[in-house]
VOBA-1610 file (N, C-alpha, C; in pm, whole numbers, padded with zeros to 5 digits, always signed):
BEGIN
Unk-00715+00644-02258Unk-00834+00691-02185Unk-00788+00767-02060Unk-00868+00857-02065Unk-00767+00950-01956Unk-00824+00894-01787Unk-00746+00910-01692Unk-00800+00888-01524Unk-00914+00940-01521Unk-00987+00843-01390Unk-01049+00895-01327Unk-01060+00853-01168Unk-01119+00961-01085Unk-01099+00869-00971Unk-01152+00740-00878Unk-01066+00674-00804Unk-01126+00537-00774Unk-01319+00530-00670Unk-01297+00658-00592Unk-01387+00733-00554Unk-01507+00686-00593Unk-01450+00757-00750Unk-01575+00790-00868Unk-01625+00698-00915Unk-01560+00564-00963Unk-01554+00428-00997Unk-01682+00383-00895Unk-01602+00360-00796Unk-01689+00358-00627Unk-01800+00340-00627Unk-01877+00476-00697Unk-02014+00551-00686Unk-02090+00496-00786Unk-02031+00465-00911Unk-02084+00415-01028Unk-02124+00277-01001Unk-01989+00178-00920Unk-02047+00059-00901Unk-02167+00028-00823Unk-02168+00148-00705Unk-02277+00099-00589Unk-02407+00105-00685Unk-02427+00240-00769Unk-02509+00256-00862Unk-02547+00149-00954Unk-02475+00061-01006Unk-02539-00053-01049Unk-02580-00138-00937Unk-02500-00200-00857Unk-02586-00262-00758Unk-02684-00245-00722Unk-02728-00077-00688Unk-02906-00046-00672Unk-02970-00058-00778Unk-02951-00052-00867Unk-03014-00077-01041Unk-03032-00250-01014Unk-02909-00282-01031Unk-02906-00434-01041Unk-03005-00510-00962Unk-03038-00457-00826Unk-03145-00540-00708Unk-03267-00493-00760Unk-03282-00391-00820Unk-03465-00372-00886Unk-03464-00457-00978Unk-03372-00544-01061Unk-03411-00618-01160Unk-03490-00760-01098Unk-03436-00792-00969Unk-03501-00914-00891Unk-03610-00868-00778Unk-03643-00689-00808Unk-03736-00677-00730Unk-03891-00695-00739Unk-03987-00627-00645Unk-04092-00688-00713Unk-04142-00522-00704Unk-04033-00407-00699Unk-04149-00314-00721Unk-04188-00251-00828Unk-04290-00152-00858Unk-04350-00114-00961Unk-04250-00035-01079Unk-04281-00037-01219Unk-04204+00026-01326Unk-04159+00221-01260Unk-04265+00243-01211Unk-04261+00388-01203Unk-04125+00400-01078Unk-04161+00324-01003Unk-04070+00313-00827Unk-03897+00300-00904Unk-03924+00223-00961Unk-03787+00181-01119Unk-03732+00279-01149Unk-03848+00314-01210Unk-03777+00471-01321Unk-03746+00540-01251Unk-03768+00616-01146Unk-03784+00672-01028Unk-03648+00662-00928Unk-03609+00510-00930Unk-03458+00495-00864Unk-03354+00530-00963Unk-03330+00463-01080Unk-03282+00523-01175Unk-03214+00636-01229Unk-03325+00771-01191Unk-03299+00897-01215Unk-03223+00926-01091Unk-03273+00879-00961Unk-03206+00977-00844Unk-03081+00887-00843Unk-03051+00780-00818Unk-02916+00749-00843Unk-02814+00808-00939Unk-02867+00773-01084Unk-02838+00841-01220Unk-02719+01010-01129Unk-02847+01066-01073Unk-02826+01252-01046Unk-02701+01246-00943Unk-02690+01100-00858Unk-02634+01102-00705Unk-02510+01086-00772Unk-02507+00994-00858Unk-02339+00905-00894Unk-02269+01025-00954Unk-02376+01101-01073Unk-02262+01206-01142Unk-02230+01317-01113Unk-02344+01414-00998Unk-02369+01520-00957Unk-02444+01604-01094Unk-02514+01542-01123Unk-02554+01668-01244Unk-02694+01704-01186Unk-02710+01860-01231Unk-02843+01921-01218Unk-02981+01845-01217Unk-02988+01779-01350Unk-03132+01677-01357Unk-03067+01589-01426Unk-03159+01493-01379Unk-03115+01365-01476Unk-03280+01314-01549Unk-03252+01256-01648Unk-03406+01243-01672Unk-03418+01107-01819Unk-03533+01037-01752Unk-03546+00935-01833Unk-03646+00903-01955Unk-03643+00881-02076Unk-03730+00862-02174Unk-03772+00718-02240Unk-03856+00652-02295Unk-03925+00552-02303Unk-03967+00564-02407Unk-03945+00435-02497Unk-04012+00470-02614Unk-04137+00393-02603Unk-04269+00453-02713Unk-04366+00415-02649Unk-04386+00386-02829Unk-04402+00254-02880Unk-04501+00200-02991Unk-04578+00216-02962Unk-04678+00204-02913Unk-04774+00228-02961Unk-04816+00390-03027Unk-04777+00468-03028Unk-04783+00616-03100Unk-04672+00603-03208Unk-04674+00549-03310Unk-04607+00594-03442Unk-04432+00536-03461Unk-04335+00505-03388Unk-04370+00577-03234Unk-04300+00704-03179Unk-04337+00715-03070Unk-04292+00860-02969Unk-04208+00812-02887Unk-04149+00897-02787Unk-04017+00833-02700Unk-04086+01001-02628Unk-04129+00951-02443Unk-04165+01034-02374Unk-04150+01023-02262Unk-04137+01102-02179Unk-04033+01163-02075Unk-04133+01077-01965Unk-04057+00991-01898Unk-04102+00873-01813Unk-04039+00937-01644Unk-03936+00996-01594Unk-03886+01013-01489Unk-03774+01085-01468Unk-03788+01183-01363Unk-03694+01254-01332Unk-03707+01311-01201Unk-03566+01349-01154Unk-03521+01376-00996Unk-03531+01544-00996Unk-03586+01611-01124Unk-03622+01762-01098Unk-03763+01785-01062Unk-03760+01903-00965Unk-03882+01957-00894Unk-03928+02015-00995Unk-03906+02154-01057Unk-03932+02207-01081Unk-04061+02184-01188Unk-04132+02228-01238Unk-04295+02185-01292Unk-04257+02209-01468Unk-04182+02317-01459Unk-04149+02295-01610Unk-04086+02157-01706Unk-04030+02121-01570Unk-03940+02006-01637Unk-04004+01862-01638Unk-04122+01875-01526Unk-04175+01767-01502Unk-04342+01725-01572Unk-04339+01827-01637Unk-04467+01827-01737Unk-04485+01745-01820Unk-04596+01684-01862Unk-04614+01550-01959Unk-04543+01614-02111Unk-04391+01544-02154Unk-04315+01578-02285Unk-04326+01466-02373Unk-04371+01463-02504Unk-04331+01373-02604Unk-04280+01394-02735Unk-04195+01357-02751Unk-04122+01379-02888Unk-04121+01252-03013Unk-04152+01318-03099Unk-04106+01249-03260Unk-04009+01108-03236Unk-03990+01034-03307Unk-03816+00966-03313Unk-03747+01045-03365Unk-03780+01156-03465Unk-03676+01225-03548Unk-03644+01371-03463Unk-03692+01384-03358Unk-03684+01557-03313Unk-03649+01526-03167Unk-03534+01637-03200Unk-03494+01692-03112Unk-03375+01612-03062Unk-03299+01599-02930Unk-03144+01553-02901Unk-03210+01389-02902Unk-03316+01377-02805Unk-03376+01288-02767Unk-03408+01208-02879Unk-03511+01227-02950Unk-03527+01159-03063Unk-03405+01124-03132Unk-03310+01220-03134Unk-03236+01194-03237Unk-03115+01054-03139Unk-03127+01076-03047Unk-03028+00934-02962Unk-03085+00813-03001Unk-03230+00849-02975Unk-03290+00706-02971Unk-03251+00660-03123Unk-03323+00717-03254Unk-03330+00673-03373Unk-03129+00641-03455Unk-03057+00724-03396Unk-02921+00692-03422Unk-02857+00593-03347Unk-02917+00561-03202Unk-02838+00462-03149Unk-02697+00517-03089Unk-02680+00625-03047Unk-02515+00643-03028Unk-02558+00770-02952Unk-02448+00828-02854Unk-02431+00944-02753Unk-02473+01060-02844Unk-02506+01175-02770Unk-02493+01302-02798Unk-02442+01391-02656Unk-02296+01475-02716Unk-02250+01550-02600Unk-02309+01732-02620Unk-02314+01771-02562Unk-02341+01943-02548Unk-02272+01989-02433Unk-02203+02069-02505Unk-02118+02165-02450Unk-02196+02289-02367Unk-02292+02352-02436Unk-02392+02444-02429Unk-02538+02412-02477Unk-02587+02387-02415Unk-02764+02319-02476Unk-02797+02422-02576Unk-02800+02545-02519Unk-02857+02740-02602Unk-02750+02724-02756Unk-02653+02659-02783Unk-02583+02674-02891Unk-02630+02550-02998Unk-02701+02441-02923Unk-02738+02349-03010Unk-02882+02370-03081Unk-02846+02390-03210Unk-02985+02354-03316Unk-03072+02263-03260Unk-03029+02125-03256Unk-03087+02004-03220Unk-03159+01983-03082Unk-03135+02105-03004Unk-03224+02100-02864Unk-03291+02206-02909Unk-03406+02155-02839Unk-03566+02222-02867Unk-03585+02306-02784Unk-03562+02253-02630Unk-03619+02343-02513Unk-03516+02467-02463Unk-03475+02520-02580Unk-03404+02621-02479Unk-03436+02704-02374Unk-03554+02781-02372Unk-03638+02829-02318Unk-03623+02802-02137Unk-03645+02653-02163Unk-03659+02576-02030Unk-03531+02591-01988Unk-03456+02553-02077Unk-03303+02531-01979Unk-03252+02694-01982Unk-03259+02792-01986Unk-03204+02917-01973Unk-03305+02934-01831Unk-03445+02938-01827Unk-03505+02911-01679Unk-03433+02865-01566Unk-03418+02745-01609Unk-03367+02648-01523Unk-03195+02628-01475Unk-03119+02740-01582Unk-02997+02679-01560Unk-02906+02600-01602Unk-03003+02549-01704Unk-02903+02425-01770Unk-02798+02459-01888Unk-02663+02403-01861Unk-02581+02432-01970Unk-02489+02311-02024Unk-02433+02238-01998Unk-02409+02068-02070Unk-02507+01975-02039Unk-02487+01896-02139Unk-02584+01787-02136Unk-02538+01668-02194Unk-02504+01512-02176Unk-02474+01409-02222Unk-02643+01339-02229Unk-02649+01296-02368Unk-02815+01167-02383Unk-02733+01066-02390Unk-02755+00934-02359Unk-02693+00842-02408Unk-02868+00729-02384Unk-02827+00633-02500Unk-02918+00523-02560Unk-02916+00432-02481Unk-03043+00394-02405Unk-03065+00259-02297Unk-03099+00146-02401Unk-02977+00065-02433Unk-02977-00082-02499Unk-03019-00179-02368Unk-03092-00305-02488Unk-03117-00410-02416Unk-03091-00514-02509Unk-03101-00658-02502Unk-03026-00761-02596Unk-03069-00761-02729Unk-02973-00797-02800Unk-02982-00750-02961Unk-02973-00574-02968Unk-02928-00506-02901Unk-02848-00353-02920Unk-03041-00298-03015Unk-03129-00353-02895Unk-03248-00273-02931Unk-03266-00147-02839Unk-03277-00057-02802Unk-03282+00095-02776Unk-03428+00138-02762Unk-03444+00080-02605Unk-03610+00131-02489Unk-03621+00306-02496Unk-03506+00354-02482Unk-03558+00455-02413Unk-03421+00530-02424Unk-03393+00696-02352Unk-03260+00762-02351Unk-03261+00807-02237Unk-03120+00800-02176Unk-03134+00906-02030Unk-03022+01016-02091Unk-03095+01106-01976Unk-02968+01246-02027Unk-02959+01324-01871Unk-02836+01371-01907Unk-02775+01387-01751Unk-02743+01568-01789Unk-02836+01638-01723Unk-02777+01833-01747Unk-02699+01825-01640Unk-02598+01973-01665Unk-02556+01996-01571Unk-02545+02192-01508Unk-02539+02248-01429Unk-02568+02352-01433Unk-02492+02451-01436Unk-02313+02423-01464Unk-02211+02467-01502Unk-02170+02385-01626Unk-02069+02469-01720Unk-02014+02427-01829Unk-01909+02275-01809Unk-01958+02201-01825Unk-01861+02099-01820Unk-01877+02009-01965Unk-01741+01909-01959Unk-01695+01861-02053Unk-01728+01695-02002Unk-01800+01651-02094Unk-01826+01492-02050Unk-01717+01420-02125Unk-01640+01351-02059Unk-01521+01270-02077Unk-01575+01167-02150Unk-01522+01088-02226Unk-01525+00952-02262Unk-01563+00866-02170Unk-01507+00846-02096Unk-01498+00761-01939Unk-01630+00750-01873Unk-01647+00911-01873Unk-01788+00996-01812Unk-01910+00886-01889Unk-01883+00911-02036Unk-01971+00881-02132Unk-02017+00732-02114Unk-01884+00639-02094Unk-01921+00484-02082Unk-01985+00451-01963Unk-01944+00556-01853Unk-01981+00480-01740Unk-02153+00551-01733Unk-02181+00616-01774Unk-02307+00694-01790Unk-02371+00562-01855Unk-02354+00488-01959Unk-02390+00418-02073Unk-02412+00280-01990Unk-02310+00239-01949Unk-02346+00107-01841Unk-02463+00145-01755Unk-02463+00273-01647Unk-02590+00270-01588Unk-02739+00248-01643Unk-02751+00360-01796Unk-02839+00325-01874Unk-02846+00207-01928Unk-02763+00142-01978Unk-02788-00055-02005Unk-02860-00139-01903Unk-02773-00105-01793Unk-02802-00203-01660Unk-02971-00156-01618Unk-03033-00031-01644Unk-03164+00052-01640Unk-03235-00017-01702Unk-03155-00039-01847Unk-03276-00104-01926Unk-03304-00250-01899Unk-03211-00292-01865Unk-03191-00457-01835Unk-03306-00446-01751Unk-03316-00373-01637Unk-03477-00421-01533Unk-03604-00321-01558Unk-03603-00262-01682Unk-03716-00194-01726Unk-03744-00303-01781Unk-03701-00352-01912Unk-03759-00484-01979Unk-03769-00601-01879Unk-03718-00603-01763Unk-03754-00717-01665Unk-03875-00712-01612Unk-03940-00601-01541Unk-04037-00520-01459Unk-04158-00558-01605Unk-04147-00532-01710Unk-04238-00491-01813Unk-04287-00644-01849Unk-04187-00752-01825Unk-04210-00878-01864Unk-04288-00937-01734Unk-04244-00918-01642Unk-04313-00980-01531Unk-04463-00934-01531Unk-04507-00813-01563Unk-04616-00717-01558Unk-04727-00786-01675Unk-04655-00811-01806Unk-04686-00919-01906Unk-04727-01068-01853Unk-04655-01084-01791Unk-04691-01233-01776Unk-04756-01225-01676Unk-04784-01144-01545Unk-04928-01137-01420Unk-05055-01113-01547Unk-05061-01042-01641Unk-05178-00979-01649Unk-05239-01126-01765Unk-05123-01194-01843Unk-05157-01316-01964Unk-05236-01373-01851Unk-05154-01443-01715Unk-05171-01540-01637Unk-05317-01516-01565Unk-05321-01399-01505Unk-05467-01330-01496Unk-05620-01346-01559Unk-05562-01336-01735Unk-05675-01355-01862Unk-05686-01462-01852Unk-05574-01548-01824Unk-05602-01726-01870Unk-05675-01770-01743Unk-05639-01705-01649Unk-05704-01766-01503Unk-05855-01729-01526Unk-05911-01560-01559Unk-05998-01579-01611Unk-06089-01650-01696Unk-06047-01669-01792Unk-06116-01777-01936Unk-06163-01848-01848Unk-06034-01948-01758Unk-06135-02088-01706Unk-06218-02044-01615Unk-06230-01901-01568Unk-06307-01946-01469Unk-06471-01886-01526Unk-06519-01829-01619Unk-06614-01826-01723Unk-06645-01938-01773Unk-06541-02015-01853Unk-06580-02166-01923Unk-06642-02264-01806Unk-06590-02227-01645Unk-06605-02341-01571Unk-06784-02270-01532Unk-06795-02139-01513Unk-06944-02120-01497Unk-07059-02085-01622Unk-07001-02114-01726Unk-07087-02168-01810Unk-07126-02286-01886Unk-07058-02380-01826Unk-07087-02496-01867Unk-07164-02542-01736Unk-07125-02504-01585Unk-07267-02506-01497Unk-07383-02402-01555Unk-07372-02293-01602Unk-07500-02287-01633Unk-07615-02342-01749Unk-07497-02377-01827Unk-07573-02474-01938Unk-07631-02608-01943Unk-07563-02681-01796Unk-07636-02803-01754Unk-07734-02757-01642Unk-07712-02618-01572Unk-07854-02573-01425Unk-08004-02520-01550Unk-07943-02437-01621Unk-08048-02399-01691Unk-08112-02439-01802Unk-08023-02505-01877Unk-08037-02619-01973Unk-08017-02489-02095Unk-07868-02444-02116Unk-07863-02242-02211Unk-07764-02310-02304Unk-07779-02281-02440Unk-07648-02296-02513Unk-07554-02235-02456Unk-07446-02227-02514Unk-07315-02213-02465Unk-07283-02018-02481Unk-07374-02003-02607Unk-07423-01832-02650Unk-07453-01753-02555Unk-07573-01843-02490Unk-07685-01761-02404Unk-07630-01798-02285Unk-07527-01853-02247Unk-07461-01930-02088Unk-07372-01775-02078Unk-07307-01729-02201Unk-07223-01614-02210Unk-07293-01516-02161Unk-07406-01469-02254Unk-07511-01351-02263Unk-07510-01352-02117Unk-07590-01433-02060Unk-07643-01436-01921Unk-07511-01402-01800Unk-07425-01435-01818Unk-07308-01435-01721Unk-07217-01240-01762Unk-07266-01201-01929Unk-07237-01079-01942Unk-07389-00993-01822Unk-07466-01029-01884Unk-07613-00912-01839Unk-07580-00925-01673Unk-07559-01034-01591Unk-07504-01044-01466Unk-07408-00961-01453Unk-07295-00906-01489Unk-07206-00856-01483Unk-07265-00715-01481Unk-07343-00672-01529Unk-07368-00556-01625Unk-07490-00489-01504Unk-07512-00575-01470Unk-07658-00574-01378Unk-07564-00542-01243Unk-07530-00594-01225Unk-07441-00591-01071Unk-07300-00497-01055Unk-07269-00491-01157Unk-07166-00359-01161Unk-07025-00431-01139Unk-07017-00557-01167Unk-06955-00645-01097Unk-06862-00725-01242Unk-06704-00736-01215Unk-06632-00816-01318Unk-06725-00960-01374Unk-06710-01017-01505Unk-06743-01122-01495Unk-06728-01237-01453Unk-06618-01216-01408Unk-06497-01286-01333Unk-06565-01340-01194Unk-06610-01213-01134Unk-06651-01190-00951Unk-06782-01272-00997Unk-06849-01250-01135Unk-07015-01339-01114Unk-06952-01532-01131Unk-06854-01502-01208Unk-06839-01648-01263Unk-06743-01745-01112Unk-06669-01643-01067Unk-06665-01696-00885Unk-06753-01734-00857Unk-06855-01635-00816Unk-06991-01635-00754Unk-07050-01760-00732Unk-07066-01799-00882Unk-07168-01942-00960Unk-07098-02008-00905Unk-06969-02038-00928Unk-06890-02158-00912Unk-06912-02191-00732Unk-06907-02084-00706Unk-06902-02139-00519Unk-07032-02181-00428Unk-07103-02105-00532Unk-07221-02136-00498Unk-07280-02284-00530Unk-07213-02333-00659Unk-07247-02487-00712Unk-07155-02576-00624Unk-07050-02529-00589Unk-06982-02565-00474Unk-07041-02617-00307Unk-07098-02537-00298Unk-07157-02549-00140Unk-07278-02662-00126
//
């Protein structure tokens, strides 16, 4: 494996460390994706760096979630196939793709954009998470001809792992506020309709109905009416 410098090493490690502290953080997926890319751009020096997500629910698609480029072309809502294009094709193979020249590759779509923009190498590499399942791809342009090393390639590949490690962290925590939320809800409906079924003397049907048409009437969660009741039977 050929050198590289300790410098460079350096930059890569601090780079997981900032990756690594969003996994115990509490801020939002986007703030995530968002550190990710600009670190991603800081550690290697490349032109854009840019992150993709695969999204089941569409078939599925894998679509362009974050990136440290201004420019409007690049930052426009993109979604791709699993089977099309460099992107698709990382995610669905599981393994790197290097480009020497983006304009010489079949397999890149946007030439267009990157002759705009400048772009001429490009490394994708596959964001694994446990069991070697594959969220999403980052890809690193650059705006001179360069050659992505092996070295280049792994240490690119750890950042994207360690990425995915607190995307699926962020996504689970987000899962479990919103379960914990519904369940907090339920009881607190069950707890104001079983007061309204002993205040009004309502089956358990019409305890619902009534606590929906409240809702509906007032512009108000059912949640905020089924508070409401409860504090009010309270006082």
């Amino acid at each position: 494996m050929e050198k590289i410098a300790p410098e460079i090493y350096n930059r890569y490690i601090k780079a997981l460390m900032d990756i690594s502290q969003a996994i115990t953080s509490d801020l939002y997926l986007e703030d995530i994706l968002k550190l990710i890319v600009m670190v991603t751009a800081k550690v290697t020096g490349v032109e854009i760096c840019s992150l993709w997500l695969i999204d089941e629910a569409e078939n599925p698609k894998i679509r362009l979630k974050a990136t440290q480029a201004i420019d409007p072309d690049y930052m426009k809502d993109r979604a791709l196939n699993m089977n099309e294009g460099i992107v698709g094709y990382v995610a669905s193979q599981n393994k790197p793709f290097i480009i020497e020249d983006v304009l010489q590759e079949p397999l890149f779509k946007e030439k267009e954009m990157a002759r705009k923009l400048g772009l001429v190498s490009m490394v994708s590499v596959p964001m694994h998470v446990k069991d070697d399942r594959v969220i999403g791809v980052l890809n690193c342009f650059t705006a001179e001809p360069h050659h992505f090393s092996e070295t280049e390639v792994n240490l690119i590949t750890t950042v994207a792992n360690q990425s995915a490690i607190a995307i699926e962290n962020t996504r689970l925590l987000v899962r479990t506020k919103v379960i914990e939320e519904e369940l907090a809800t339920r009881k607190l409906i069950e707890r104001a309709k079983e007061i309204l079924m002993v205040k009004k003397n309502l089956p358990a049907d019409k305890a619902f109905r009534w606590l929906q048409k409240k809702s509906m009437d007032n512009r108000k969660s059912m949640r905020e009416i089924a508070e409401a009741l409860i504090i009010s039977q309270d006082l």
